[in-house]
N, C-alpha and C positions, 0 to 999 in steps of 0.2 A: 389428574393430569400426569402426562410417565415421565416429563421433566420433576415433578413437586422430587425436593430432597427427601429421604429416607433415615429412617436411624444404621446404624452399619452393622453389621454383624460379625464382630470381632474377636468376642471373646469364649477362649478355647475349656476344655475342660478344670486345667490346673488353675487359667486366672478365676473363673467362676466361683471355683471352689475356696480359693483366699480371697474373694469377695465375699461369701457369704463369711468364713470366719473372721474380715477385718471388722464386720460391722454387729455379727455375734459377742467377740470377744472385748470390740470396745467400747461394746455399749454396754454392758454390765460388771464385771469381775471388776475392772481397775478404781472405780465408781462406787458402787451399792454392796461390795461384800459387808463394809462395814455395817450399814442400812441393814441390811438383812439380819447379823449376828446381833445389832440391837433390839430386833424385832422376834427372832428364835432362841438367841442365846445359842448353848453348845448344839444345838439342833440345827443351827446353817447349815452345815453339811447334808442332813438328813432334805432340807428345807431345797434345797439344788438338788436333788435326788427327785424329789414330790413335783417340782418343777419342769425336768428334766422329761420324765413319762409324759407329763401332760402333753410336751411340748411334740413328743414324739409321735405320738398320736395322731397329731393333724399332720404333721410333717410326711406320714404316708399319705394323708389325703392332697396334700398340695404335689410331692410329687407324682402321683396319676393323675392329676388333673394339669399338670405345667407340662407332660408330656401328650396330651389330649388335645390341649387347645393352648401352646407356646406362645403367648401375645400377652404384650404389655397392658397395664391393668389387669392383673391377673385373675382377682379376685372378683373384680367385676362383669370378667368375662364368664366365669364358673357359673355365679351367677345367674347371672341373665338366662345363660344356658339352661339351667335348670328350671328354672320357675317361669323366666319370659315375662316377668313383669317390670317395666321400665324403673318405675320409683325406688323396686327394693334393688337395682343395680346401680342406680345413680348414689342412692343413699351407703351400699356397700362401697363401692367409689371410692367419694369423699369420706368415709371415715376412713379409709385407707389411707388418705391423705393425710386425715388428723392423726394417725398414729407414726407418719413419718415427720408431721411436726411439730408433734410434743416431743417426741423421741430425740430428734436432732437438740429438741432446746433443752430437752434432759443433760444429754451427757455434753453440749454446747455451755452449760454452767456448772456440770461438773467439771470442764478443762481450768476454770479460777482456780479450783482447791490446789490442782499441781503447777498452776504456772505462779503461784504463789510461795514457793518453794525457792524459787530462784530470784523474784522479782517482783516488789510489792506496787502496784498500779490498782485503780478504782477498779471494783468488779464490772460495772459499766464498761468501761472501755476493754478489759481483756475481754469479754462477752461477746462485743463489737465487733471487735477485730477479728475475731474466730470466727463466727458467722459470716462476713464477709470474704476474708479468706476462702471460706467450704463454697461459697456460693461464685466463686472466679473458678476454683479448679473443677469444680462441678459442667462448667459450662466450656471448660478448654477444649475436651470432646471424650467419647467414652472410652475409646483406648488407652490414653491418655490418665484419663481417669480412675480407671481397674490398674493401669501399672502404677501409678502411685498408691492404691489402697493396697496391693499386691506387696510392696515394697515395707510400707507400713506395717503389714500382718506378720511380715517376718518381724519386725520388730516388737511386736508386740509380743508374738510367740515366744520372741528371746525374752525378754521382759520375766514373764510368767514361770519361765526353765530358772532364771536368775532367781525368785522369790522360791521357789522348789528346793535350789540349790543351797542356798544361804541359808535359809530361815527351815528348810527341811527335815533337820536335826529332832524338832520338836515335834515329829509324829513317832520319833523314838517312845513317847509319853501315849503313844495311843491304844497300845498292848493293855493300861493300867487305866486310861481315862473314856475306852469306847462305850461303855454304859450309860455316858451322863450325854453321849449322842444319839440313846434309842428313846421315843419318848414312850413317858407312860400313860395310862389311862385317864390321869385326871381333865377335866374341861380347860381349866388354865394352860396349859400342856398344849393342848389342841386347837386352841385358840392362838398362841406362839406359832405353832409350826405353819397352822394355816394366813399367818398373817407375813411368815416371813417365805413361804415359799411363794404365796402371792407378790412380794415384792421379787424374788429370786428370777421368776420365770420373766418379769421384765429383762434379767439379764439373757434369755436365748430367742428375743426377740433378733430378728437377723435372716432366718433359713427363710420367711416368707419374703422377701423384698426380692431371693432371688429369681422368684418368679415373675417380679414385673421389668427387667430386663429382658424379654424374654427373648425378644426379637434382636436383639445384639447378642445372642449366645450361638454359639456354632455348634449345627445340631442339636437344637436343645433338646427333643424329644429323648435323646439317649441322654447326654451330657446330666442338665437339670435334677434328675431322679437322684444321679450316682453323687453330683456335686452338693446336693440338699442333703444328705445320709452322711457325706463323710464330715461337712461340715460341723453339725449338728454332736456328730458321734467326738467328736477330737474338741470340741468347745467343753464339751460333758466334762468327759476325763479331766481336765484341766481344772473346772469349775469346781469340782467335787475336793482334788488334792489342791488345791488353795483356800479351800474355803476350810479344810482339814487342819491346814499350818496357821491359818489366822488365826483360829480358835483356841491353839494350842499354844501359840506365840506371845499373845498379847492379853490381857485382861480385858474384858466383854466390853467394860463399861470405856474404858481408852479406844478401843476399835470401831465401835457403836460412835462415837465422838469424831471421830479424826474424820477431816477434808482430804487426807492423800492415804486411803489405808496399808496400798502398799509398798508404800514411802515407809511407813513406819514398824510395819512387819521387819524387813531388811533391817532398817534401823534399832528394831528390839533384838535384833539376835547381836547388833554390836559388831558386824561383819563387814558391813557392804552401806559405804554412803546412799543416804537417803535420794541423792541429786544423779545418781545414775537411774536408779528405779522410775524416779520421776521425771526424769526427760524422758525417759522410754512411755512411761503413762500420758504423760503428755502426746504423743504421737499415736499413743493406741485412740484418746478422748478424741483426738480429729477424728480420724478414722472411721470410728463409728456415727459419729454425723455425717463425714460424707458422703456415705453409702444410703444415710436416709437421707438427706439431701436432692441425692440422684433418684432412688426409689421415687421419693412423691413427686419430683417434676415427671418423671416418667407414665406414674398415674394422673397426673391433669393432661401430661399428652394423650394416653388413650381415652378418658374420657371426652376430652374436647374431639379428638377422631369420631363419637360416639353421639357428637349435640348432646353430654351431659356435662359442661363445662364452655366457658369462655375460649370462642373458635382461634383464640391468639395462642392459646394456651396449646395450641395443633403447630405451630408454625416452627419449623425447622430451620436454623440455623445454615446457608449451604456452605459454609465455609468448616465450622466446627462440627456440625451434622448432629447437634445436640440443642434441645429446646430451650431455646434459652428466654423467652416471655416467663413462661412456668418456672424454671428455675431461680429469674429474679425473683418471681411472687411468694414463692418458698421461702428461698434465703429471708428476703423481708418478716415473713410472719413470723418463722425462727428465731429470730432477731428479739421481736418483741414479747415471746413467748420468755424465751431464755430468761430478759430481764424482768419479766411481771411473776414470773412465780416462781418458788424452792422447788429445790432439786424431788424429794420426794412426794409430794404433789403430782411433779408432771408425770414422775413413772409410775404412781399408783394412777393414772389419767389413762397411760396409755394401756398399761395391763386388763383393766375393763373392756377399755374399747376395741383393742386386738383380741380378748378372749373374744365377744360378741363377734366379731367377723369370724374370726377360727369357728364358732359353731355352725355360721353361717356354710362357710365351706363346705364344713364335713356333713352340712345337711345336704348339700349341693352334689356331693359325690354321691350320697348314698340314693339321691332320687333318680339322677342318671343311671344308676349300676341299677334300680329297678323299672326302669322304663327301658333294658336294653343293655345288650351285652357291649363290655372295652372295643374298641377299634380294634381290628388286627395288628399285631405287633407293638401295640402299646402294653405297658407296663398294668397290669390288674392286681391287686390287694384284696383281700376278703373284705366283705360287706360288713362285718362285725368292726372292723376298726373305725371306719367312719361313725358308725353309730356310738361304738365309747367313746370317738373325739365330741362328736356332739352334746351326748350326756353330760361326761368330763368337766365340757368347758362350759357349759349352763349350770351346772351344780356348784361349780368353782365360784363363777361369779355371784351367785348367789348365797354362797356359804359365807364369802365373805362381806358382803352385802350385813347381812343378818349381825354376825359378830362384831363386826364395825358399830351396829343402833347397838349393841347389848352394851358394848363397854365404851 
């Protein structure tokens, strides 16, 4: 009907762009560096590096493919496009879904470790309240919602310059200690690096959700491409020189341990109160759930558009112009995820199941790119990239598949 409400198409190149980095940046770095340095050791850095490539790999396949076909449910449209088979788009879908709500409940019970810093309350209830939260401003409407993620990202960015700044000092030590960050040959070695850049790439989980907004972006076919790259490229840099200074700042086994790591970076150099770092972490942890939050109502709305999802889960809001059935259903499962399982769980959860969609993709590109040349004026990549994201990301999952039954 040309009455039914629409989603709005609001957001410009720059808010897009600190949308993809509020939900890159706060969903991994303030969270899992420690996770990772207990899983690599001096190799985190290396381990964000290994992470990083992979990541980038798909990230050309998602932008020629969001400037292709710009519509919410991203990946499900790619999809379908490609192969035409109903089940395996319903089934790309909703795992799209499971990885926006593992992910939110990931870093939704990483927000305990820093809001524990200031004020000690049952994890239960800060859990609660944060979900809940995500799941009001989720639904106030998407403008709305991208300028608070927008606003956040600055702070989060300050955040990260703050832990550079302070605790910085200590890659003075990297002239003398960069060797015990290249690894060597042995299997033990490779097994570390492989299990912490597995956990790492959880952190640039992010650049793909910006596709399932696709229909609120202004112009996406130009916008999407430029805003998934710089995202992506400015998360890296960051990731790599803080995962540098933790290493260097703190002893493995204290960083690998701590609920707020970079609460206590700041606080190992003796400079800079813990409770500044950590309100700012605090506001990155929202952050990055609300962005997944918004992604997966996003994909139950185009699937429900699609009769592969509950027709309620279509229904638009006309006042807020933002789906708000889907949105409850989200926040809900969030909720319950957060409290039923540990933090690294949910991200070793998600990293499987978004690697397996990312190959999905990049098989997706590459069978269009052979059944038929790019649209005119769309964005084209060479065919070889698709095909190493595929390999890539099937060997990934399975490498660590393997070394997981060994040890």
């Amino acid at each position: 009907m040309s009455d039914q409400p629409t989603l709005k198409r609001a957001l410009s190149l720059p808010v897009i762009t600190f949308y993809g980095l509020g939900t890159i940046i706060g969903a991994g770095i303030y969270v899992l560096v420690g996770e990772v340095a207990g899983k690599a050791g001096m190799l985190a850095p290396f381990a964000f590096v290994v992470a990083a490539c992979i990541a980038a790999l798909t990230a050309f396949s998602y932008a020629e493919l969001s400037a292709r076909y710009p519509r919410s449910a991203g990946e499900a449209v790619y999809v379908h496009t490609a192969f035409g088979r109903r089940w395996l788009t319903a089934a790309t879908g909703w795992a799209v879904v499971l990885t926006g709500l593992v992910s939110a409940a990931t870093i939704t019970r990483g927000f305990y470790g820093y809001l524990d810093l200031f004020v000690t309350v049952p994890p239960w209830l800060a859990i609660s309240g944060c979900a809940l939260c995500l799941g009001l401003i989720a639904s106030w409407g998407i403008n709305e919602s991208a300028w608070t993620i927008t606003a956040i990202t600055v702070l989060e960015l300050m955040g990260l310059c703050l832990v550079l700044f302070w605790a910085g000092d200590s890659l003075q030590d990297l002239p003398v200690r960069w060797r015990e960050m290249i690894p060597g040959a042995t299997y033990e070695v490779w097994v570390a690096l492989s299990a912490g850049s597995f956990l790492a790439f959880y952190a640039f989980i992010g650049f793909e959700d910006m596709v399932n907004v696709a229909e609120e972006v202004k112009d996406p076919s130009r916008n999407l491409p430029i805003a998934i790259f710089l995202a992506l490229s400015v998360s890296t840099c960051l990731y790599v020189l803080i995962a540098l200074v933790a290493v260097l700042s703190l002893p493995l086994d204290q960083l690998a341990e701590s609920a707020a790591p970079l609460a206590d970076i700041v606080t190992g150099g003796g400079k800079l109160s813990r409770n500044v770092i950590g309100g700012l972490s605090l506001f990155a942890v929202i952050n990055g759930a609300l962005v997944q939050v918004i992604m997966a109502s996003r994909v139950l709305y185009g699937l429900a558009q699609q009769a592969m999802a509950p027709a309620r889960f279509s229904s638009i809001n006309p006042r807020t112009r933002t789906p708000v059935y889907a949105t409850l259903f989200v926040t809900v499962v969030v909720l319950a995820l957060a409290l039923w399982l540990p933090l690294v769980t949910l991200a070793e959860m998600t990293s499987f199941v978004l690697l397996t969609i990312f190959a999905l993709v990049n098989a997706a590109l590459v069978w269009l790119k052979l059944k038929g040349p790019s649209p005119t004026g769309s964005v084209s990549y060479p065919i070889w990239i698709p095909v190493a994201g595929t390999v890539v990301c099937i060997a990934f999952v399975f490498v660590n598949i393997i070394f997981g039954l060994l040890n």
